[in-house]
N, C-alpha and C positions, 0 to 999 in steps of 0.2 A: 504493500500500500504506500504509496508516493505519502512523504513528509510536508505538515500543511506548513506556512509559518505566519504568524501575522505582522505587517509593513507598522503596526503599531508598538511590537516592543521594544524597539530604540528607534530614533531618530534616522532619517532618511541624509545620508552625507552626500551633497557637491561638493566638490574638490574646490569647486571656487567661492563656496560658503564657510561663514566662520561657525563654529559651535559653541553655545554659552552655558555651562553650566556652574553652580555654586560648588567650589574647589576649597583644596588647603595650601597654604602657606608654610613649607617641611621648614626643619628645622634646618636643611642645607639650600634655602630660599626655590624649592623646586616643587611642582606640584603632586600629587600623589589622591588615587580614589579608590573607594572603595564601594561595593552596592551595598554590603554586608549578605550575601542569599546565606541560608540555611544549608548547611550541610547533611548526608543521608549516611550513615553508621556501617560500617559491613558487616557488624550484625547488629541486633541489640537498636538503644536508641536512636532517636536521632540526632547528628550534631547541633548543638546550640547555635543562633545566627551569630554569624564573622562580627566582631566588635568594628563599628565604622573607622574610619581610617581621622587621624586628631586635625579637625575641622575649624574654620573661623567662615566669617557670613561671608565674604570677600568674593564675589563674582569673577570668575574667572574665565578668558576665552581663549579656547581651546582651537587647534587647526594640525594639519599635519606637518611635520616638522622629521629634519634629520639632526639640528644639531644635539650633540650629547651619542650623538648614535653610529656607527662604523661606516654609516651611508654618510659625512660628512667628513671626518678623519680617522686613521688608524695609527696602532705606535710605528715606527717604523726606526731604521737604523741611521743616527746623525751621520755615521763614517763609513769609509768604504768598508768593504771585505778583508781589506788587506790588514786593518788594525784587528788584534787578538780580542780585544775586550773595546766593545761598542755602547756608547752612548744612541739614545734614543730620542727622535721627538714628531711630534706631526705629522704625517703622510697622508696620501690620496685615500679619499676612502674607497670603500667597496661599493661599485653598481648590482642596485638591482636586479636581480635573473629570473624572467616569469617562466616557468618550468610547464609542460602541457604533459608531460608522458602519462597523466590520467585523463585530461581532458581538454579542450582546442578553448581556449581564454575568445568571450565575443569582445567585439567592438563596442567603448562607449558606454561599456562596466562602471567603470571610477564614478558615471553621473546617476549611475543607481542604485549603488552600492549602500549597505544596509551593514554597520557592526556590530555581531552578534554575542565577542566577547575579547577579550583581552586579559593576558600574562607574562609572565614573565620567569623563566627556569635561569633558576642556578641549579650546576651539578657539579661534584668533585672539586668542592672546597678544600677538604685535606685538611682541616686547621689541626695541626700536631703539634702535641709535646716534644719537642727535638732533643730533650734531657731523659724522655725516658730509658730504661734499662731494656725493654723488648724491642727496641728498636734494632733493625738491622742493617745500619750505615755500613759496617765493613765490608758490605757484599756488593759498595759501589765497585769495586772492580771489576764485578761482572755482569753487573747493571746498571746505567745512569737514575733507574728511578729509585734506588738504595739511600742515595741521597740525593737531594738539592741545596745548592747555596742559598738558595732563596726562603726555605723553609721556615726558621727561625721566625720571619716575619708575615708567616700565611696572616693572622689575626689582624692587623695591618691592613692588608692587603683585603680581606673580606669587607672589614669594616667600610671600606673605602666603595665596593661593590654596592654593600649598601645603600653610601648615599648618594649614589649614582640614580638607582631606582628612585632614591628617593626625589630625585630631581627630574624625572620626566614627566611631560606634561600630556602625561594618554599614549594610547598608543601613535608612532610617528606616520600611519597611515590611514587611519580611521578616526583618529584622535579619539577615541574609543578610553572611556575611561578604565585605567589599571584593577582588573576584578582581584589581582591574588599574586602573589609567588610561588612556584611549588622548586622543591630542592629535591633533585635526583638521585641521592644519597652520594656517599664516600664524604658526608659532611664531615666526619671525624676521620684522623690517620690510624690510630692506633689501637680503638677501641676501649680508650682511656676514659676514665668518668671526668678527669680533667677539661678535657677536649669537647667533652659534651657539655657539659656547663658552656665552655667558650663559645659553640656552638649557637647555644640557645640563647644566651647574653645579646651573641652578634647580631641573630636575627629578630630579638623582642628588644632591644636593648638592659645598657645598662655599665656597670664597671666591668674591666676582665683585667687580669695580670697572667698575661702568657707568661707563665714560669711556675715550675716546682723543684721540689726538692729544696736547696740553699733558698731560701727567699730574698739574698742579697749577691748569688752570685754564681753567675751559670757556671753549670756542672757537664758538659756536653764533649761533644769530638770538636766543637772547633774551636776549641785554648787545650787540647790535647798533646799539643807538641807534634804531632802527627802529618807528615807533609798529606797524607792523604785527602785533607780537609782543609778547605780555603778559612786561613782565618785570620780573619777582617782586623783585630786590634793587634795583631802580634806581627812583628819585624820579619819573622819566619817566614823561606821563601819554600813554602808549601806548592805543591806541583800545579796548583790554580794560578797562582802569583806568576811562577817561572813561566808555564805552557800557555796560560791563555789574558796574563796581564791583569790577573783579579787586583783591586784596586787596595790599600790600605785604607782601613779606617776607622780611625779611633774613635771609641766610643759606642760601637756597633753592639757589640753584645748586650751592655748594659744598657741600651735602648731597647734591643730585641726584648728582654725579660720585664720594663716597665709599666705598669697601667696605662690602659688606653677606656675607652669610654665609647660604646657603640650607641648612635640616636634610636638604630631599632627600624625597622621597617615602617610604612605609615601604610601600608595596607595589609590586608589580612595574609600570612604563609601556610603551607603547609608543607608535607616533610614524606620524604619516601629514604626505605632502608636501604644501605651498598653492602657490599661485604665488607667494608674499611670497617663501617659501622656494628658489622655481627661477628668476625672474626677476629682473633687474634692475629695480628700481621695482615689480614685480610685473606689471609688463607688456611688457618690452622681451626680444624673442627674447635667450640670453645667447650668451656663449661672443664678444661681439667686446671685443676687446681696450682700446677708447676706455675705454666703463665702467669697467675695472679700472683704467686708468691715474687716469681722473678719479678715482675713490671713494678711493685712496689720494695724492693729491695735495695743493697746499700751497694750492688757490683755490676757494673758496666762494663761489654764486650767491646770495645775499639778499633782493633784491627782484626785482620786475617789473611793468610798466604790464600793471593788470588784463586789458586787452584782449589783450595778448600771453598773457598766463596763460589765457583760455578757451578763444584758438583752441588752443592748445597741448593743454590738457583734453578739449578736445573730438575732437582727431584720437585721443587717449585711447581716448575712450569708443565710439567707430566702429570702432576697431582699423585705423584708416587707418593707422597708422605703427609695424607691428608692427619693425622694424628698431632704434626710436627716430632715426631721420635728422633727423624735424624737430629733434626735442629734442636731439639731437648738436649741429645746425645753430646753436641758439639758443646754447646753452654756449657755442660757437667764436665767436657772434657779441657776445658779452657779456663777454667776458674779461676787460677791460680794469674792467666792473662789481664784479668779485668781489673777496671781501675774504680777505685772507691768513692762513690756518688752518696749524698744525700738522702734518705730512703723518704716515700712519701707514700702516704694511703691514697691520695688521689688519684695518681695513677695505676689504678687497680681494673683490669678491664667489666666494662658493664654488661648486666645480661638481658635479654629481649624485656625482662618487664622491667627493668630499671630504667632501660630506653622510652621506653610506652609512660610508665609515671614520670620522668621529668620532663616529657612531653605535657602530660596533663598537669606538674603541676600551677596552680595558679600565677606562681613568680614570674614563671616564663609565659604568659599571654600574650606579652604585646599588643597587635593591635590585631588579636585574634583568630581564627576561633581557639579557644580554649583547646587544647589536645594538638589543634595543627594537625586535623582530619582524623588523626585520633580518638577514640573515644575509651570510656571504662569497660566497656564490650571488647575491645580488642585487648584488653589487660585481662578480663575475665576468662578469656576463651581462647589466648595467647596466641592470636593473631596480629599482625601487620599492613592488612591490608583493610582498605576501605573506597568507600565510594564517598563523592562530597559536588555542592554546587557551584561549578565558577562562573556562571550566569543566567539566567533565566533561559533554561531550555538546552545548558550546554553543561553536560556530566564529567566528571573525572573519576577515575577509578586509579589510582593508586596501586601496585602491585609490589608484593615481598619476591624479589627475586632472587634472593641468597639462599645457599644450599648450607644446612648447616653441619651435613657431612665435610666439610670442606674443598675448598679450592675456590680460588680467585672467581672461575667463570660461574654462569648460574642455572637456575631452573625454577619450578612450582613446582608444587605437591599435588595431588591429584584432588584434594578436599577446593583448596585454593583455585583448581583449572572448576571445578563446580561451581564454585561461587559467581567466578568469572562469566558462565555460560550465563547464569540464572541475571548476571547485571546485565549484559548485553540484548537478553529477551526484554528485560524487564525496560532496559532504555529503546529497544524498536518498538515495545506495544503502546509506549508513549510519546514516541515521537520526536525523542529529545537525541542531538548529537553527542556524542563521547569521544572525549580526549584520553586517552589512555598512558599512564603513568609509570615506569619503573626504571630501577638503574642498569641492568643489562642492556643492550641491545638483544636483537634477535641473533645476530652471528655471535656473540658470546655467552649465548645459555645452551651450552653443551654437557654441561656437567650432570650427572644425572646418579650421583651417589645418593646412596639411600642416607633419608633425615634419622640419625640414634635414633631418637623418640618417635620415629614413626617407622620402623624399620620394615614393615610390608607396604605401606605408600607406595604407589609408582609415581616418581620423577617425569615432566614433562618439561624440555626445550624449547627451543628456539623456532625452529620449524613447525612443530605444532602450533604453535601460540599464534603465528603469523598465519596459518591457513585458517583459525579461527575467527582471529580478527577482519582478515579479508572476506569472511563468510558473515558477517554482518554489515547492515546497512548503516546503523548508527556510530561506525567510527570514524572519524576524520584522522586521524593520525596517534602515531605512538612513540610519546616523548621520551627521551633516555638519555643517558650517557655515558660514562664507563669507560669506554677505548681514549678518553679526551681527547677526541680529534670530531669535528664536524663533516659532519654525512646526511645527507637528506636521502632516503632509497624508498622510490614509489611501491609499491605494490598492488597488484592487479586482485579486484575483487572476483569472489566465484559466488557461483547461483545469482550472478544480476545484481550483487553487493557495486556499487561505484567504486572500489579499493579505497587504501588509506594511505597515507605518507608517514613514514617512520623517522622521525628528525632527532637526529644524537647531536650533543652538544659537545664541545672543545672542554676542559678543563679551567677552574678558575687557582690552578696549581701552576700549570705549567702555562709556559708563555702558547699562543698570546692570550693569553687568562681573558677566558668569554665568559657572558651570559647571553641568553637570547629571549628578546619579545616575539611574541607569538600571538598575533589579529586571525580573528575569524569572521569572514564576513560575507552576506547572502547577495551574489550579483544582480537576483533577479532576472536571471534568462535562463536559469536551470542548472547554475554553476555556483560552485561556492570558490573562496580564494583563502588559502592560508598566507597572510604574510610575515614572516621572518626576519628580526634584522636583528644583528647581534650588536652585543654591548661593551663598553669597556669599564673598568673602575672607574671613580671621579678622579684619582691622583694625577696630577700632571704628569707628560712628560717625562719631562728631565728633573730628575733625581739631585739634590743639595745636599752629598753626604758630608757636609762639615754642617750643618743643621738639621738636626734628627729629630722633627718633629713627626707626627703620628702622620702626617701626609705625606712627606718624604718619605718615612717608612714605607708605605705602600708605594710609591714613586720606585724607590730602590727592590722593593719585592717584583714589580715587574720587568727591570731592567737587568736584576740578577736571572731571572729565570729566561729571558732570551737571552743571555748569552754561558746558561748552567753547561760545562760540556758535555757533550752525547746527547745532550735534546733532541727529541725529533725535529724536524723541520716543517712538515706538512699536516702539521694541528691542524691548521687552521683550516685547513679543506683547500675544493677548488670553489670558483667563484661560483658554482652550480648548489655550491652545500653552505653557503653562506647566507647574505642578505637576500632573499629570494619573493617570490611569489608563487605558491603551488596553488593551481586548478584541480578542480575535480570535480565530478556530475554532484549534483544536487539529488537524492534519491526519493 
């Protein structure tokens, strides 16, 4: 049955009309909305309505706009190639790319164009404790993502994302006012309760002090003495310094561990789980008790002969050591190697309902909903996933895609692939579109080890999930991220479904640290259009590291992370998986 829609539940946009609606004034002088819709529980209640976004009477008009947005400028490299260690500033931005491979875009859309919602995704924040004991920095030898120089100052750097959001003025295509954030998980690096708090502070506001352990003086690998690790206050030509020209700078550290202060988002978030967030390391089955003892302990692993560090990596990336044994084995067998850190209970790793209650509780509301899609049903009945409204007629479903067998990639549970079906029916007998939520992609939910606690479950992937989704008519796409690289990949509907667009997001870790807004809107000729544009933090540019202020911090967080060595190059996508325009039939 063809979906009806009514030309009355938002405003009808010309491109060469302005739009006025009563707005806020953020705290970063940027405007920010909220509808407040009611959220729908995945099981049990229903979510309480989104707390409005903090409002004065002030009339505001609204139009669509690039600046602030990567359709206006992008970071790019001050210097040639040729220099080891590159400053950054302004560059061309990205054009728009109207994409057709689900459907032929008509002529003369833009003047009848109808927006029917608006968001904005963060994914793969990473914000880590860089002093933890679990951490596994030594194994940079045989992978750049072991460590980054940039790390230290993730909280910085988020903060700044922020109030980025918090400064746009609707979406910059529909001017469609901001309904939500949703975060694609890997919010947390280490699965520290440390990290979680950070987390939550970042996105509702409030104080944070990135630092444990010493409360007056980092404890980590970079004042280690260790050339292995670029480090920033000390004369030491560490192989960053020598090979690639990392910079000196004093005062770095003790900026990196200082209090910073997040304003909090001014529209309503909500929150999907990664493996960073349910794993140990992000790939060690949890819940054994070593882990927790190590991550709050007084003895930190520093280094390791390369060759011990791949095979190690390598039993990694096979998921041969889903238990972590080998990597228990290595700790117990290097003790005597470790250098003696500060012991701390916060960083003790947390477990699914620890996750779920500091989600729910009251301190971290922000500007709402309570739970952050969340609800006491998914604490009750120890789930993760839920469904919720991001605007009148347009659903999100949220999905747990972490296997808590372990290993980095993912999967669902066959209880969860239920649910899933019964929300997809339940969203075509109403008529309402679905945005669908998780942090895998589809090509990285291969893993299909059995859940401990559910040990006859059958595991369901990546392929599944997608011939699913393509099999209904109410989804318009499936938001993700995970690989932190941008990729937009159509997919062809079956049984007469219009398909859906699966849009992965870049990392807000690694350069060039994205988020992306995401418009939905009805062209009125039989086509709907996603449009996509991605975002940068508010930090400038260029970086003033003899002035270490909370700006600069994140200034320097993204200029370290384009030039961390071994980075990938091609995060960023091609200009197809960036700022884009996706078509597709209206069903």
């Amino acid at each position: 049955m063809p979906r009806t829609r009514s030309v009355t539940q938002a405003v009808r946009l010309d491109r060469r009309t302005l739009l006025t609606a009563t707005g806020a004034a953020t705290l970063t002088a940027g405007l920010g909305y909220a509808l407040g819709a009611p959220g729908e529980a995945a099981a049990g209640p229903t979510n309480p309505p989104a707390t409005r976004a903090r409002t004065t009477t002030t009339p505001v008009t609204r139009a669509p706009y690039t600046q602030g947005t990567t359709l206006a400028e992008t970071a790019t490299p001050h210097t040639a190639p040729t220099h080891a260690y590159r400053h950054l500033t302004a560059g061309p931005g990205w054009a728009r790319v109207t994409r057709d491979d689900l459907a032929a875009p008509h002529r003369s859309r833009e003047t009848r164009r109808t927006p029917l919602a608006t968001f904005v995704q963060f994914t793969d924040m990473h914000l880590v404790d860089v002093q933890n004991p679990l951490r596994y920095e030594y194994l940079r030898g045989a992978t750049s993502s072991a460590w980054r120089p940039q790390e230290a100052l993730s909280v910085a750097g988020a903060i700044s994302l922020v109030e980025r959001v918090n400064s746009l003025q609707g979406g910059p295509v529909t001017a469609s006012p901001l309904h939500c954030v949703m975060t694609t998980g890997d919010n947390t690096d280490n699965n520290a309760r440390c990290e979680l708090d950070w987390f939550l502070k970042t996105m509702s506001g409030g104080g944070i002090t990135p630092n444990t352990g010493d409360p007056a003086h980092y404890e980590g690998v970079q004042n280690s003495g260790l050339k292995l690790y670029w480090h920033p206050d000390s004369k030491l030509r560490d192989n960053d310094k020598q090979a690639h020209a990392f910079p000196h700078i004093e005062g770095f550290l003790k900026a990196a561990i200082s209090p910073l202060r997040s304003p909090g988002l001014n529209i309503p978030w909500y929150s999907t789980v990664g493996n960073h967030d349910a794993l140990p390391g992000g790939c060690y089955a949890p819940a054994d008790p070593f882990f927790a003892e190590f991550a709050v302990g007084d003895r930190k692993l520093m280094e390791l002969p390369t060759a011990d560090g791949e095979a190690i990596w390598d039993n990694v990336e096979r998921g041969g050591d889903l238990k972590g044994a080998a990597f228990k084995q290595l700790l117990t067998a290097r003790s005597r190697e470790m250098r003696k850190v500060t012991p701390d209970e916060s960083r003790a790793p947390f477990t699914p309902a620890e996750y779920l209650a500091a989600h729910l509780d009251p301190a971290h509301r922000g500007a709402g909903p309570l739970g952050h899609g969340y609800t006491q049903a998914n604490l009750d009945q120890g789930t993760q996933y839920y469904t919720f409204t991001v605007a009148p007629g347009v659903r999100g479903i949220s999905l747990d895609t972490t296997d808590p067998g372990g290993h980095y990639e993912g999967s669902i549970g066959a209880a969860q692939l239920t649910w899933l079906k019964a929300q997809l029916d339940r969203a075509e007998a109403d008529h309402a579109h679905v945005i669908v939520f998780s942090h895998h992609t589809s090509k990285s939910m291969r893993n299909l080890n059995p859940d401990p606690q559910r040990p006859r479950e059958k595991r369901h992937g990546g392929a599944e999930l997608t011939a699913l989704l393509a099999g209904h008519r109410p989804v318009l796409a499936w938001v993700n991220g995970h690989s932190h690289k941008n990729k937009i990949t159509p997919h062809q509907g079956a049984d007469g479904a219009h398909g859906f667009w699966e849009i992965s997001t870049a990392s807000h870790v690694d350069f060039p640290q994205l988020a992306r807004v995401i418009e939905i809107a009805d062209n009125h000729d039989g086509t709907l259009s996603l449009f996509t544009t991605l975002i940068e933090s508010a930090a400038p540019y260029k970086a003033t590291p003899t002035h270490l202020t909370a700006t600069n911090l994140a200034s320097l967080y993204r200029e370290l992370s384009f030039n961390a060595p071994g980075a990938r190059t091609t995060l960023g996508g091609k200009p197809k998986d960036r700022n884009t325009e996706l078509v597709l039939r209206k069903s």
